[in-house]
C-alpha positions in Angstrom: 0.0 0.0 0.0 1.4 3.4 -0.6 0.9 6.8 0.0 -2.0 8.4 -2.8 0.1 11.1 -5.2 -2.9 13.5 -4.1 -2.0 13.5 -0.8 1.8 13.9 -0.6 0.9 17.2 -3.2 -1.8 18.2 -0.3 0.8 18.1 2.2 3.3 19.5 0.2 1.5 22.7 -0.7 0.2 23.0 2.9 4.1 23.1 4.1 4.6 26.2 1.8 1.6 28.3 3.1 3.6 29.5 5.9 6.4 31.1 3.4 3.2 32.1 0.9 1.9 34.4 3.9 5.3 35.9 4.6 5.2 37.0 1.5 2.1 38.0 0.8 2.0 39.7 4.3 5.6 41.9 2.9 3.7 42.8 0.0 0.6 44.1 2.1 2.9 45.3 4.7 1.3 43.5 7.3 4.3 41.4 9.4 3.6 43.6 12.6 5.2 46.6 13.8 8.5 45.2 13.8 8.5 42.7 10.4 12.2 41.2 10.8 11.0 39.9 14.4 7.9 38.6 12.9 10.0 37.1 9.8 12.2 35.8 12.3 9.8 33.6 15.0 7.0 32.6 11.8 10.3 30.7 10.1 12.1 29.5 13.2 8.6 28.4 14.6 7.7 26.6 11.6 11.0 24.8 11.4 11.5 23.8 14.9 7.4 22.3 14.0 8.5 20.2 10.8 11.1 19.1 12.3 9.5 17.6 15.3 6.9 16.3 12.5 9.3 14.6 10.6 10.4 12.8 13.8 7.3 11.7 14.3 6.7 9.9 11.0 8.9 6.9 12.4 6.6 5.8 15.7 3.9 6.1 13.6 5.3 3.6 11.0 6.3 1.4 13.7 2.8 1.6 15.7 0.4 1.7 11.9 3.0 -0.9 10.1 2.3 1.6 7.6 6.2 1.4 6.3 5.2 3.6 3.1 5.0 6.8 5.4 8.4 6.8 5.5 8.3 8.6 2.2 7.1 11.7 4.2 9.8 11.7 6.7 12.2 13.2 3.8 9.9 15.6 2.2 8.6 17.2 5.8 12.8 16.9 7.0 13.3 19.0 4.0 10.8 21.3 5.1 12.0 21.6 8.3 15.2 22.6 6.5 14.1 24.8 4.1 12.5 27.4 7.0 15.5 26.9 9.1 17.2 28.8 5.8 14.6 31.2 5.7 15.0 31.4 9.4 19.4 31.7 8.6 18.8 34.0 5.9 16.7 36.3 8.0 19.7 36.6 10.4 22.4 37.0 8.2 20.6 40.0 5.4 17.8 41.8 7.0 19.4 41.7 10.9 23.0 42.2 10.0 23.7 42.5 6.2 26.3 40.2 5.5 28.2 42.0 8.3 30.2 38.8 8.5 32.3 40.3 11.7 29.4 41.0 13.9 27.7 38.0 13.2 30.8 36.0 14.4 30.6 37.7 17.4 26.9 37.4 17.9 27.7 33.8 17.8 30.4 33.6 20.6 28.6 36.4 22.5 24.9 35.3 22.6 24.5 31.7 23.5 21.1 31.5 22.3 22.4 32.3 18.7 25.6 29.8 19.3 22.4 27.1 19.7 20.8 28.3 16.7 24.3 28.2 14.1 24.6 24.9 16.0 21.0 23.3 15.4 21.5 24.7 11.3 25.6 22.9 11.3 23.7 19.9 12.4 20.8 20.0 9.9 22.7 20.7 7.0 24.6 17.2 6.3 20.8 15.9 7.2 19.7 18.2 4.0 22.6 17.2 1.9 22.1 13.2 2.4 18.7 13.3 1.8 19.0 12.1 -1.6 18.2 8.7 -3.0 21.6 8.3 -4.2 23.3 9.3 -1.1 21.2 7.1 0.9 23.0 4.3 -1.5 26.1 5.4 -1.2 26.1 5.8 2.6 23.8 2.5 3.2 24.1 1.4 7.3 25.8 5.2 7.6 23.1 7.4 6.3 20.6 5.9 9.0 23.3 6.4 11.9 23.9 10.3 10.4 20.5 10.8 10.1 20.3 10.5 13.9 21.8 13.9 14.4 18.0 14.9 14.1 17.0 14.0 17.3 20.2 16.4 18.5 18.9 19.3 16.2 15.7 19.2 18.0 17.3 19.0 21.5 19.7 22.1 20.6 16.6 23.9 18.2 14.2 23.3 21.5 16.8 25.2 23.8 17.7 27.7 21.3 13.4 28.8 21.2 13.6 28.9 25.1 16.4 31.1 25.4 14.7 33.6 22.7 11.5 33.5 24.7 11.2 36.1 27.2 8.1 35.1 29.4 5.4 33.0 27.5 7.5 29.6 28.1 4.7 27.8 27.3 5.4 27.1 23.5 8.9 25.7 24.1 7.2 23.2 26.7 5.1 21.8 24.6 7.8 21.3 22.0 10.1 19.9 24.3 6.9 17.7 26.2 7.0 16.6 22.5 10.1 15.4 21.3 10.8 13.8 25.3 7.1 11.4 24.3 9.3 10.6 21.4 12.8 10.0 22.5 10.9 7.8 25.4 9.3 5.7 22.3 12.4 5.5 20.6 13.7 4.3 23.7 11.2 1.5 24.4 11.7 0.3 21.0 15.1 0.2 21.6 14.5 -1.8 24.8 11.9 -4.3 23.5 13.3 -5.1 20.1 16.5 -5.9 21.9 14.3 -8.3 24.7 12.6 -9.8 21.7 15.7 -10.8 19.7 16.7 -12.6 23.2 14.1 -15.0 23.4 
């Protein structure tokens, strides 16, 4: 059984509404009184939310047996990536302008943004093998690198609480999140080993 054409093109135009309202809310000038903030949370938010999606695709094809939703682990991970460049790109031309100096010290300087380069170094070689050919080429490898994503969305979770001033209760839900899913990944872990025993 696989996943209906229709369906992965639903999804697929559903992940770019977010970018469509950015810019059609530049266009209508309508991003808020201060745009580059609101440019800023809409991409890391809806990064940080693929991301956590993406990792969610595997329990689900473990708990369903529906194996062929593992096709939209990659596209959503892609996603995920594609808003945290928004998210990069954001930071690096409207907030400093290619001012390559200051950014390297915003990086050593604010440990919140040190999170944030980290979680993007960490999703990158995640974007870069995500190709059918790379996943040949790397075989047992590509699963064991693609593990880094769980560490993305540990680093990407702490980097959102740090920005957040007072409403904590976004990042908690986030991080109530992806704990119900390292605890599954864990007990799969642990029973798939006890099985294999007996």
């Amino acid at each position: 059984m696989t996943i209906p054409d229709t369906l992965r093109r639903v999804i697929f135009a559903a992940a770019l509404v977010p970018a469509a309202a950015l810019v059609y809310g530049a266009f209508t000038d309508d991003l808020g009184a201060n745009p580059i903030d609101y440019i800023t949370d809409t991409t890391g938010l809806t990064a940080l939310t693929f991301l956590i999606v993406a990792l969610t695709v595997t329990p689900l094809r473990r708990l369903t047996g529906r194996h062929e939703l593992i096709r939209l682990r990659r596209m959503l991970g892609l996603f995920a990536f594609f808003y945290a460049c928004l998210h990069m790109a954001t930071w690096l031309i409207l907030d400093w302008f290619f001012d390559f100096a200051s950014m390297a010290a915003d990086v050593v300087e604010r440990p919140f943004i040190t999170l944030g380069m980290t979680t993007f170094l960490l999703l990158l070689p995640l974007a870069v093998t995500s190709t059918a050919g790379m996943i040949r080429r790397l075989g047992k490898h590509w699963q064991q690198l693609h593990r880094l994503a769980y560490l993305a969305a540990i680093t990407a979770i702490i980097h959102f609480w740090w920005v957040v001033k007072a409403d904590f209760r976004e990042p908690r839900l986030f991080a109530l999140a992806l704990s119900v899913l390292l605890g599954f990944r864990a007990w799969w872990t642990i029973r798939t080993r006890l099985s294999s025993r007996f």
